[in-house]
C-alpha positions in Angstrom: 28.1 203.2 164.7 27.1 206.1 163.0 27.0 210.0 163.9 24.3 212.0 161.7 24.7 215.9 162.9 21.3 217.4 163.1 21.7 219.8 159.7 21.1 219.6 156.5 24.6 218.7 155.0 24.9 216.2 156.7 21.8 214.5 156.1 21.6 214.6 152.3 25.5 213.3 152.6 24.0 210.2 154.7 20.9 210.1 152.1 23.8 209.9 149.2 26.1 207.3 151.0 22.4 205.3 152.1 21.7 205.2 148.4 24.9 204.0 147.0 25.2 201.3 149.3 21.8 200.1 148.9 22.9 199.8 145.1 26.1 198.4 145.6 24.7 195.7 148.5 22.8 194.6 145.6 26.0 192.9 143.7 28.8 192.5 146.8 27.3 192.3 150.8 27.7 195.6 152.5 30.7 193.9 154.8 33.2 193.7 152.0 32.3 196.4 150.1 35.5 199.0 149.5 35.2 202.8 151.0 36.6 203.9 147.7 33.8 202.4 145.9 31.0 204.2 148.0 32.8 207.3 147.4 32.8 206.6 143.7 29.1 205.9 143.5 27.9 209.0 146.0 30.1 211.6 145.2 31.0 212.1 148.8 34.3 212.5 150.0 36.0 209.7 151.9 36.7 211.7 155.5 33.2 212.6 155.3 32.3 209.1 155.0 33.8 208.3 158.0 32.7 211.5 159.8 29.0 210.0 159.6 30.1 206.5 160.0 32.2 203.6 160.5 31.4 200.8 158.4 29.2 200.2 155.5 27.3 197.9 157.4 26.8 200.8 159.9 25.3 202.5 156.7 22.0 200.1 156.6 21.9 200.0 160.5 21.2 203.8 160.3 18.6 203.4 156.9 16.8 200.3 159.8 17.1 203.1 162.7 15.5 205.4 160.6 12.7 202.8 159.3 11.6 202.0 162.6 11.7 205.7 164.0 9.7 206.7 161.1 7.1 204.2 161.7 6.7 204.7 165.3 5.8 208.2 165.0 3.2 207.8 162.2 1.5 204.8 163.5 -1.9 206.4 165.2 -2.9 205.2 167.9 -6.8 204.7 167.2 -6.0 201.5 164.9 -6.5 197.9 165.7 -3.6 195.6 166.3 -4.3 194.5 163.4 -3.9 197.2 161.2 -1.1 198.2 163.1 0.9 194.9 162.1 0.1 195.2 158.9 1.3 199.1 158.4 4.5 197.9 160.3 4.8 194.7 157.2 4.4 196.7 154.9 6.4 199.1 155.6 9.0 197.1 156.2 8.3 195.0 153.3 8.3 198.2 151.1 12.3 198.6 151.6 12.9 194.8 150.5 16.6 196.1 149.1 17.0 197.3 152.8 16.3 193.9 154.3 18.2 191.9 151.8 21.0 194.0 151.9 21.1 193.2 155.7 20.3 189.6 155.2 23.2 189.3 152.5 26.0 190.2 155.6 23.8 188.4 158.2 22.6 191.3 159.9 19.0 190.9 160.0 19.1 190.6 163.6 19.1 194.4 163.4 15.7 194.4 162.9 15.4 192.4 166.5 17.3 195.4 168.0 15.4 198.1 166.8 12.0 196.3 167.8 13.8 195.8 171.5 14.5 199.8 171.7 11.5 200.9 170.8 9.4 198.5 172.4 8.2 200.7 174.9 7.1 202.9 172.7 5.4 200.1 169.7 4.2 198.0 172.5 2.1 199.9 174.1 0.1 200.5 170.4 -0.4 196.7 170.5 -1.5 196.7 174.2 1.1 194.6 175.7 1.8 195.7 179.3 5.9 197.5 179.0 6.1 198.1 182.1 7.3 194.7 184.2 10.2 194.4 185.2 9.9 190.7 185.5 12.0 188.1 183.7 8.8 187.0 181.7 8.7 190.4 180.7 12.2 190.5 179.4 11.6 187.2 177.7 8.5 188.2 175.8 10.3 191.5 174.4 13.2 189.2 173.2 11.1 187.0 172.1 8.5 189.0 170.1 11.7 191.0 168.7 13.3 187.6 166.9 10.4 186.8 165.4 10.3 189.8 163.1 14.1 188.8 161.7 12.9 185.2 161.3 10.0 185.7 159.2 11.7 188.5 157.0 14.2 186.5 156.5 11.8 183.4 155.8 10.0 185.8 153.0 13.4 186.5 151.4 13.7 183.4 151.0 10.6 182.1 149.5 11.6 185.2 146.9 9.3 187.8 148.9 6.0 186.9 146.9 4.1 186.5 150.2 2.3 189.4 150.8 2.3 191.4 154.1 -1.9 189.9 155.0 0.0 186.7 154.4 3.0 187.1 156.0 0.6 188.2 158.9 -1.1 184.8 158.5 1.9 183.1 158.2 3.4 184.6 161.7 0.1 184.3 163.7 -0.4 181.0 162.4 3.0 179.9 163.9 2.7 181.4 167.3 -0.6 179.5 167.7 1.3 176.3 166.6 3.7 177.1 169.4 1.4 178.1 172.1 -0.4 174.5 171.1 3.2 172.9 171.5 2.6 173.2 175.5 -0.2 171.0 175.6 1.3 168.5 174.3 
């Protein structure tokens, strides 16, 4: 967990223990790095580590919280799906030390949790119905939020040259090789 205080200390403390993780993620996963070492590297004190939160993988939850809030109160509504999915890849896809930072301590599904909360919110810009309380509901929102993991991951892996029109490609394409899977 994490506990930002709305002020301004408190803030640029997160910003400074965000950073240094980040750095540090990039040599040893974020669930073994030491306390001591992000203190070293951000210059903030131990207790107030802890004050903001509790583990340094809670550090990169918080950076994916604030990703996804970020982008679901810029995205305007008058855009296509379309362009829509591709402000929310690229995006993403712009804080690549973010997702392989997660990926390194197998935390990606994080992504899959922030798409759940704020799928009310993110699916209505897409024009799927949020408001079912159906268990087809329920499975489409998991389903839809474990995709986005899944193909980060997947362009991690292939050394994240795809770019986000292809990665777009890439997802649509699969989802229509699914949906053909029930014909069969």
């Amino acid at each position: 967990m994490y506990h930002i205080a709305n002020d301004p200390r408190a803030k640029k403390s997160a910003a400074l223990i965000a950073k240094s993780v980040l750095a540090l993620s990039q040599e040893t996963p974020a669930d073994r790095l030491a306390i001591a070492s992000i203190q070293r590297a951000s210059s903030v004190s131990r207790s107030t580590f802890y004050r903001l939160f509790d583990t340094p993988v809670d550090v990169l939850l918080w950076q994916i919280d604030q990703l996804f809030d970020k982008f679901a109160r810029q995205v305007p509504q008058k855009k296509t799906r379309k362009d829509i999915l591709f402000s929310f890849f690229y995006a993403i896809m712009e804080h690549a030390d973010l997702l392989v930072a997660l990926e390194k301590c197998n935390r990606l599904d994080a992504l899959a949790q922030c798409h759940q909360r704020y799928f009310q919110q993110m699916g209505s810009l897409f024009g799927i119905p949020t408001n079912h309380a159906d268990g087809g509901q329920e499975y489409l929102i998991d389903i839809m939020s474990y995709l986005l993991p899944v193909a980060i991951s997947t362009w991690i892996h292939r050394g994240q040259s795809d770019t986000p029109e292809e990665v777009y490609r890439y997802f649509w394409q699969s989802l229509r090789t699914i949906a053909k899977l029930d014909s069969l």
